[in-house]
N, C-alpha and C positions, 0 to 999 in steps of 0.2 A: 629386449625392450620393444621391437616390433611385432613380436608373439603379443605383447601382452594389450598393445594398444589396438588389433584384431582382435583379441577377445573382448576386450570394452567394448568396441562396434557393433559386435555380434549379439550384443544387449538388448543392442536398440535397431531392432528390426525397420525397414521401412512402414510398415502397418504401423509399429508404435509409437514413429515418432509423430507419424499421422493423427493418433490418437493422443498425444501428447497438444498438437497443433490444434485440437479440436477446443480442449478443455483450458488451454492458457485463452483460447479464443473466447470463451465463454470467462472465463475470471476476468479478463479484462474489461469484458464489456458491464459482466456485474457492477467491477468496484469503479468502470466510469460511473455508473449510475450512482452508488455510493458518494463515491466524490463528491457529484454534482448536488446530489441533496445533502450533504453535509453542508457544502457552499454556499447554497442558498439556503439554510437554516442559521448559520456563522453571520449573514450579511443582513436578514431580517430581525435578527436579535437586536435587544437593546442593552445600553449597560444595564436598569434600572432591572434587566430581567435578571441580569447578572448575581446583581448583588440580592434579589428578595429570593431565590431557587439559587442558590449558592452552591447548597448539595446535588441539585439537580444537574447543574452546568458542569462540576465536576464528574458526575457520572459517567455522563455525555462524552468528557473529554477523555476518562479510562475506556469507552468504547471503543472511542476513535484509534486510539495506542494497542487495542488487543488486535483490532481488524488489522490494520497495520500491520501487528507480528504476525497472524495469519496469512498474510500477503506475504509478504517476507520471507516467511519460510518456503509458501510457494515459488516464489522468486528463485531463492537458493535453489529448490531443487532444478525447476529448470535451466538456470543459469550452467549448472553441477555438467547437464546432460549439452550442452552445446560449447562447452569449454571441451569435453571431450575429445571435440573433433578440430580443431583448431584451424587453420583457414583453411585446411582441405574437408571442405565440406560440402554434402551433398543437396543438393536443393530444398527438400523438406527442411532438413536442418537449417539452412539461410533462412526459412521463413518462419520457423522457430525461434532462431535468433534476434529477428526483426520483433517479436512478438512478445520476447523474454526483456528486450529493451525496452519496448513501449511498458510493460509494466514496470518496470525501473522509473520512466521520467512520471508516470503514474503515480508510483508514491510518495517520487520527489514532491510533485504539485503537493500531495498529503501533508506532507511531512509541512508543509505547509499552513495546514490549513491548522495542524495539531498546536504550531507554535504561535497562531492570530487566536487559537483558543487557549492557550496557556497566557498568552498575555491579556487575554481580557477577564478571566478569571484573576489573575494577579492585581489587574486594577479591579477589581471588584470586590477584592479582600481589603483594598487598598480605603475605598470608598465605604466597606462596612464599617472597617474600625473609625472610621473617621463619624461615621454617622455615629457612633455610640459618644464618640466623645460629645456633639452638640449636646446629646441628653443627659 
């Protein structure tokens, strides 16, 4: 069992995880940017945008769910490589760890934002059928 958990280590060279700490560092800072302009697109909308772009807001909101699983999948793999090491680990890795978390509460806030748009699309279907009925 200790053979095998040296050869996992021997994987991940110190340069790689370095290079690993580079690129979670660069995805995070993207998908804050994402985030934040999703956010503030989410909070300048109106219903009325809602409901006459119907098809457009739901677009919008299959983007948000693909980025998402693109994230996520990055996520896993990082996650993958610092469970490896379990609390004995060596500094690069702590700061990988730190790094694989922040993008964790990162697409928590998302996951967020996915379901303030699933519900305003929801009342927006809610409000079209209703508009059909006055006519």
């Amino acid at each position: 069992m200790k053979t095998q958990v040296i050869e996992d280590r021997l994987e991940y060279t110190p340069e790689k995880i370095d290079e690993y700490i580079n690129s979670i560092t660069q995805i995070n800072s993207t998908f804050v940017k994402y985030y934040e302009k999703t956010y503030n697109m989410i909070l300048t909308l109106t219903i009325s945008e809602f409901v006459h772009n119907f098809e457009g807001m739901v677009n919008r909101l299959e983007l948000m769910k693909e980025s998402k699983d693109k994230i996520n999948v990055k996520y896993i793999f990082y996650y993958n490589i610092v469970d490896r090491y379990g609390s004995d680990q060596p500094r690069n890795v702590y700061v990988l760890e730190k790094l694989t978390w922040k993008l964790d509460s990162i697409m928590e806030d998302f996951n967020d934002l996915i379901s303030v748009m699933e519900d305003l699309i929801n009342s927006a279907k809610i409000l079209k059928r209703n508009e059909n009925i006055n006519k």
